[in-house]
N, C-alpha and C positions, 0 to 999 in steps of 0.2 A: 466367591467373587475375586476375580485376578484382580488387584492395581499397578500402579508403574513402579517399574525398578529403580531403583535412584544405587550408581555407581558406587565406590569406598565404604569405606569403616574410618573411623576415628582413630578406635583405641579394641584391643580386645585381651581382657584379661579371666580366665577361667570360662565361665559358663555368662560371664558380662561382655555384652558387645554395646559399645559406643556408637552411634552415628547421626549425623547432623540431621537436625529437627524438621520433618515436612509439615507443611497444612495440614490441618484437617486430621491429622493424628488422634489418640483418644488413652489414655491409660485402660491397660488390661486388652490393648489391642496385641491382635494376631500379627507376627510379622515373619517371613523365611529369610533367612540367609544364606545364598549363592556360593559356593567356591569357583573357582577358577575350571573346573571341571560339570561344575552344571549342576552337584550335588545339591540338594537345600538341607537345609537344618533350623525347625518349625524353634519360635521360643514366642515372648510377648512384651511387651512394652510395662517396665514395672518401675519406669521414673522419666520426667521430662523436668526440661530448661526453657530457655526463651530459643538459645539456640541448637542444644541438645536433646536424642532421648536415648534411653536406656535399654537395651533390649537382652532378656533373661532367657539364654538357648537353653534348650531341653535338650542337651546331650552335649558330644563334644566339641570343643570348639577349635582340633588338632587342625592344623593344615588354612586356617582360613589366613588369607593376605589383604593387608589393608587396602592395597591398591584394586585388585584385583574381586577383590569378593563383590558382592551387590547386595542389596536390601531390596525386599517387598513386603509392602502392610496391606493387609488384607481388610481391611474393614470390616472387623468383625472381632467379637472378643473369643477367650476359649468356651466352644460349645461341645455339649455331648448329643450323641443321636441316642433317642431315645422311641420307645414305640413298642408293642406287641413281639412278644420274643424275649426281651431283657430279663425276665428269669431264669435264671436254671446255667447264665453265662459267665464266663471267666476273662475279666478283661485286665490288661497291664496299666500301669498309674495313672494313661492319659487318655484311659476310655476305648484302645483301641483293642478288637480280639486276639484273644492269645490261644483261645481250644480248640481251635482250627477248623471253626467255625467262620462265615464270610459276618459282616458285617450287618446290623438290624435292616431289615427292610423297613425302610420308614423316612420320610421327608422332612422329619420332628427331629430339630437340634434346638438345646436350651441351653442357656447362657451357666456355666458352671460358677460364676461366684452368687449366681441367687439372688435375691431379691428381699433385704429386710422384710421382718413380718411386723405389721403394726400391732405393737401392745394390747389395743381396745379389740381386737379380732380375736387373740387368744383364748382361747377355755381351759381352765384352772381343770389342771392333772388329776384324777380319781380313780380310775381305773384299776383295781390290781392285776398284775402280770404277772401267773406262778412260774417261775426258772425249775419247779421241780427240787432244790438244792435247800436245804434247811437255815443256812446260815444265812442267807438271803431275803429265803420269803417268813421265816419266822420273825426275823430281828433287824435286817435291813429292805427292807419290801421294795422290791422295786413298780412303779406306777406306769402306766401307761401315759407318755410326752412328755416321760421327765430325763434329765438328764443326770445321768449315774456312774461316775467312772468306776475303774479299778484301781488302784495303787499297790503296786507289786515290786518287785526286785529283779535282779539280776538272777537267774536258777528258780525262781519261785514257778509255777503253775499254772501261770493267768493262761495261758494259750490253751491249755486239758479247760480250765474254767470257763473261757469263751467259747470254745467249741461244745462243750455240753450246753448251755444257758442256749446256743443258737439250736440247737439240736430239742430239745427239753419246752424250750419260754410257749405258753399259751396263755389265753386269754380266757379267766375262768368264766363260766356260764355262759359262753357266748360263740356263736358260728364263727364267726367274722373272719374273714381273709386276713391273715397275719404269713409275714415274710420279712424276710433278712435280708440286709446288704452289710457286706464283709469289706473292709478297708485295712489289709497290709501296708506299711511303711517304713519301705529298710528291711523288710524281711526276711532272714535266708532263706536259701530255697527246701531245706528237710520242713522249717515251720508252714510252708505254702503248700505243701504236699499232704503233710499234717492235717490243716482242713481238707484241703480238698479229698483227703481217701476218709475222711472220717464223713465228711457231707455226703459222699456217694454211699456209704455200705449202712448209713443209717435213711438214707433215703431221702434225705431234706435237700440233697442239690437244686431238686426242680424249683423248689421256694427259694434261693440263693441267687444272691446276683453279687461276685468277687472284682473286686478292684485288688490289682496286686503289683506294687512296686518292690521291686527284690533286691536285694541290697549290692549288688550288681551293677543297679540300673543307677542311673547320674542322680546326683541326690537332689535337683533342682526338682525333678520329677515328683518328688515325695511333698513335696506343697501343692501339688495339683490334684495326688488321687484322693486326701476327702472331697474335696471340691466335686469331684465327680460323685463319688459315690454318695454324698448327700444332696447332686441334684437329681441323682436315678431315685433317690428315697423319696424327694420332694413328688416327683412325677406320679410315683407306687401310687405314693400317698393320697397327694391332693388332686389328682387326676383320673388314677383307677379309684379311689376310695379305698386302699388296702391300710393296713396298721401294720406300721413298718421296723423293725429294730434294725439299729444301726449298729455295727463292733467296730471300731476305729484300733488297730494296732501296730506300731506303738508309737502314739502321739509322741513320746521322747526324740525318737528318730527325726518326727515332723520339726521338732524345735529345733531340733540339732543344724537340718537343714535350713530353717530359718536365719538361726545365726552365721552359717556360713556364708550366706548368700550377702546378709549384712556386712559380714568383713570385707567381703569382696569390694562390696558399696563403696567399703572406708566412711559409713556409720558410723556415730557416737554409742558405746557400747554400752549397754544399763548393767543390771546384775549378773554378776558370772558371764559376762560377755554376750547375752543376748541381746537381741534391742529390746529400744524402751516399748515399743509397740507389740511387742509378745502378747500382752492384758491384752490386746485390742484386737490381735488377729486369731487369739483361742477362740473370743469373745464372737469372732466372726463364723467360725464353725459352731461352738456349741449350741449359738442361736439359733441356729437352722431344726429344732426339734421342738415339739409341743405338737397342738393340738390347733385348728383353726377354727372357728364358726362358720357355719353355711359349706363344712368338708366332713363328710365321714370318715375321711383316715386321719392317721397321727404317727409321728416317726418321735422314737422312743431312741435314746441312745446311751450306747457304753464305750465311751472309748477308756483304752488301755494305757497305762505310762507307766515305766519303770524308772524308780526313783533311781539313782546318782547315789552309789553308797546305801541306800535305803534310807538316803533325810528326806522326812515328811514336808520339811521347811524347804528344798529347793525350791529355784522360782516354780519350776515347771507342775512340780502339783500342790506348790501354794498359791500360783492363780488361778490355776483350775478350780480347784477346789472353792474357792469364790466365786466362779461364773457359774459353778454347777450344783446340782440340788443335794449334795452329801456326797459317799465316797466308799467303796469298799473298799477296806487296807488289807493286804498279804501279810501275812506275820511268817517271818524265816523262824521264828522259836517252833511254832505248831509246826512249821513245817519239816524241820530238825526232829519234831516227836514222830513223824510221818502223818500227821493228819492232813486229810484232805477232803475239802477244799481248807488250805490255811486261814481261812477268816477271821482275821483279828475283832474280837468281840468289843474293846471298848472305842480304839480310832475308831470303827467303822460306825457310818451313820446314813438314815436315808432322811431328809428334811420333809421329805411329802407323805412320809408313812402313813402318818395320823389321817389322813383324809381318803386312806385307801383300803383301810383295813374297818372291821369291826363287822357287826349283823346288816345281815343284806351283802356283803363284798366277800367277806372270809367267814369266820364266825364271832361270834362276841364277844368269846372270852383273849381273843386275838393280842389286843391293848396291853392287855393287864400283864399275862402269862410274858408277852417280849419285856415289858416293864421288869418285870421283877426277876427273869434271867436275867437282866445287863447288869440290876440292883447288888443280885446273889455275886453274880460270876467279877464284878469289881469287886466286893469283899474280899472272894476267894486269892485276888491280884496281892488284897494285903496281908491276908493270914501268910501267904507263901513266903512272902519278904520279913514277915515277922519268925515265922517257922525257920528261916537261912540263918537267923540270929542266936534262937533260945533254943532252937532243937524242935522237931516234932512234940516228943513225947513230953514238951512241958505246954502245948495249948489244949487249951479246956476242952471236952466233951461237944461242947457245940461249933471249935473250930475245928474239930477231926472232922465235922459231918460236912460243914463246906469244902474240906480239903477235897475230900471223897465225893462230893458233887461236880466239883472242879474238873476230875481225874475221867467222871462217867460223862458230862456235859462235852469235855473236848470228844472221847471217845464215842460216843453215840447219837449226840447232837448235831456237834460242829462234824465230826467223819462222816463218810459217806462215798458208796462208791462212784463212780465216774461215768457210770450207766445206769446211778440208781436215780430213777426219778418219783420222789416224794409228792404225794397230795399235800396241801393244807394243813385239812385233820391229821396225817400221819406226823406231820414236823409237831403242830401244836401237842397230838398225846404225847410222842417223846418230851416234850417240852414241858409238861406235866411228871411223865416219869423221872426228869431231871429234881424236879419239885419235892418230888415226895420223898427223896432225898433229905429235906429238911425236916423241922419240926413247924407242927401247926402256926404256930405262933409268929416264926421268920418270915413269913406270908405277907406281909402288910400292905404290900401294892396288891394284892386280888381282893375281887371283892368274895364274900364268905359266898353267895349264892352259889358263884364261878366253883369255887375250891367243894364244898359239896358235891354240884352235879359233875363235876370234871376230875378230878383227886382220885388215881385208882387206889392209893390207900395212904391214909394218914396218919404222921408221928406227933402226939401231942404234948 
């Protein structure tokens, strides 16, 4: 829908355009901006005044003249077209085709910031989701509508790990239509190439639907492509009735741009220069995942962030990590030993585990066996730092056998190759075989029945 053009600009500083406030305006509205040559340049209204608003161009803002440019609001906020076709496609940060492919045939455009989910609608997370990957579905499980990041570094692996997890993730005992949507943010382009040759030669493109903002592209853009890509999920989902996983990478980039965009403002700056509303607008993405009543789909999510230095404590995955249900952490030490996936055994945590695992979901002895690895393998954290003091050769008999649990647990547990995808049972016997490792007796979180029928052989 065209509206009237109203003449000037204000003020125009980066990717902020200024200009005096019409009727009838609306935050999170559509507006183009004119050069002197007819060019438009699409952005949205991301602040008003009594006599101002604010409008946030998605690209550059080189060449526009105050006098001379012109505004149009479109009456309408940013939508994506959605409709029959959106899998198997490769779109850039703001929805639009980049595989050179024409646009969805479809008359369905839906509002990209979404629409709050009421609390009381929700269905409490139970599902297990096998990734195939031991370190995950043994010890941090991830559930079907929960939200589960990565925490990784700078050089770490997360990109090898979300590509298999999207490649791997099924829904154990069940038919059910499950599909991916992929969200780059700030990408370079070998990491966007990365998925995409790896989705096509494993065959999971046609399930794939790729948002991809490249680091290239103006970083305003990089707040827009979750946006899209979890309201294509929201559609999969509550619309087809599909079960949907979501890979957001690398939320870091997303903040990044937030903050800039803030400075631009001339915003009051909260921690490390972000704004204070960082808690509020993670908050507004990771909400968008769970589970709804009276929907058969559910959109499951993993976004990705690399910490700053690798501190756990920066803002960015210490709020996260509060709006979301636990966290897998990267360890640069394992990954320094070469193990991969690096999954740091004691940061990493999933909060919904308990209600997704055990008889009837995995198997029984599920519980007990993750229990008493995290038990073992934190001991092994302190024989080591004790062993760096007094020497190997002065700990007892029974810290040599942890040491050597420690040394097979990284090696055979947590390793793993990059195309190998593990059942269940196969993580849990390893899991076991790490076990027997010990003597009977270190056992104490199993129950005796478990360590009987399960214990391929035991030291008492």
């Amino acid at each position: 829908m065209r509206g009237v053009e109203y003449k000037g600009l204000t003020s125009v500083d980066g990717p902020i355009v200024i200009v005096r406030r019409k009727e009838n305006i609306f935050y999170g509205e559509i507006a183009a901006v004119k050069d002197r040559n007819g060019e438009k340049r699409i952005g949205r209204i991301i602040d008003m005044s009594e006599e101002y608003a604010v409008v946030q161009i998605f690209g550059s803002t080189t060449g526009l003249s105050l006098e001379d440019a012109s505004v149009e609001f479109y009456d309408c906020p940013m939508e994506l077209r959605v409709g029959d076709g959106l899998l198997g496609r490769i779109f850039n940060g703001l929805g639009k085709p980049i595989d050179g492919y024409p646009e969805l045939y479809s008359s369905k455009k839906v509002n990209v910031n979404g629409n709050p989910i009421n609390p009381y609608a929700r269905v409490y997370p139970r599902d297990f989701i096998q990734t195939g990957i031991s370190a995950i579905d043994g010890m941090n499980t991830l559930i079907r509508g929960q939200k589960l990041p990565v925490f990784s570094g700078n050089g770490l692996p997360h990109n090898k790990l979300a590509a298999q997890i999207i490649r791997q993730a099924k829904i154990l005992n069940s038919d059910e239509d499950f599909v991916m949507v992929f969200a780059g943010m700030g990408i370079k382009y070998d990491v966007a190439q990365f998925f995409k040759n790896t989705f096509e030669e494993s065959g999971v493109l046609s399930k794939v639907v790729m948002f991809q903002s490249l680091a290239d592209a103006p970083s305003i853009e990089r707040i827009i492509t979750p946006r899209c890509a979890l309201t294509a999920a929201e559609y999969l989902a509550y619309e087809r009735g599909m079960h949907v996983l979501v890979v957001m990478t690398d939320m870091t980039n997303y903040c990044e741009a937030l903050r800039e965009i803030s400075t631009t403002r001339g915003e009051v700056p909260g921690r490390k220069g972000y704004p204070g509303y960082l808690y509020s607008d993670l908050a507004e993405l990771y909400e968008r995942a769970g589970k709804i009543k009276g929907s058969k789909g559910s959109i499951t999510q993993i976004p990705i962030l690399t910490m700053p230095n690798d501190d756990i404590s920066h803002p960015i995955p210490d709020l996260t990590g509060y709006i979301t249900e636990g966290q897998i952490v990267l360890g640069r030490e394992l990954s320094q030993k070469g193990v991969y996936p690096p999954v740091a055994g004691l940061p990493s945590l999933s909060r919904l585990m308990k209600d997704g695992i055990g008889e009837g979901m995995t198997r029984e002895d599920h519980k007990d066996v993750s229990s008493q690895l995290f038990a073992a393998y934190s001991k092994v954290k302190n024989i080591r730092n004790l062993a760096s003091i007094i020497g190997e050769e002065e700990l007892s008999e029974n810290d040599k056998l942890y040491l050597e649990f420690g040394k097979q647990f990284e090696e055979k547990f947590l390793s793993q190759g990059e195309y190998e995808n593990r059942s269940i049972e196969e993580t849990l016997s390893i899991g076991w075989q790490m076990l027997s490792i010990l003597p009977k007796n270190e056992l104490y979180r199993i129950k005796a029945e478990f360590i009987k029928k399960y214990m391929p052989g035991q030291k008492d």
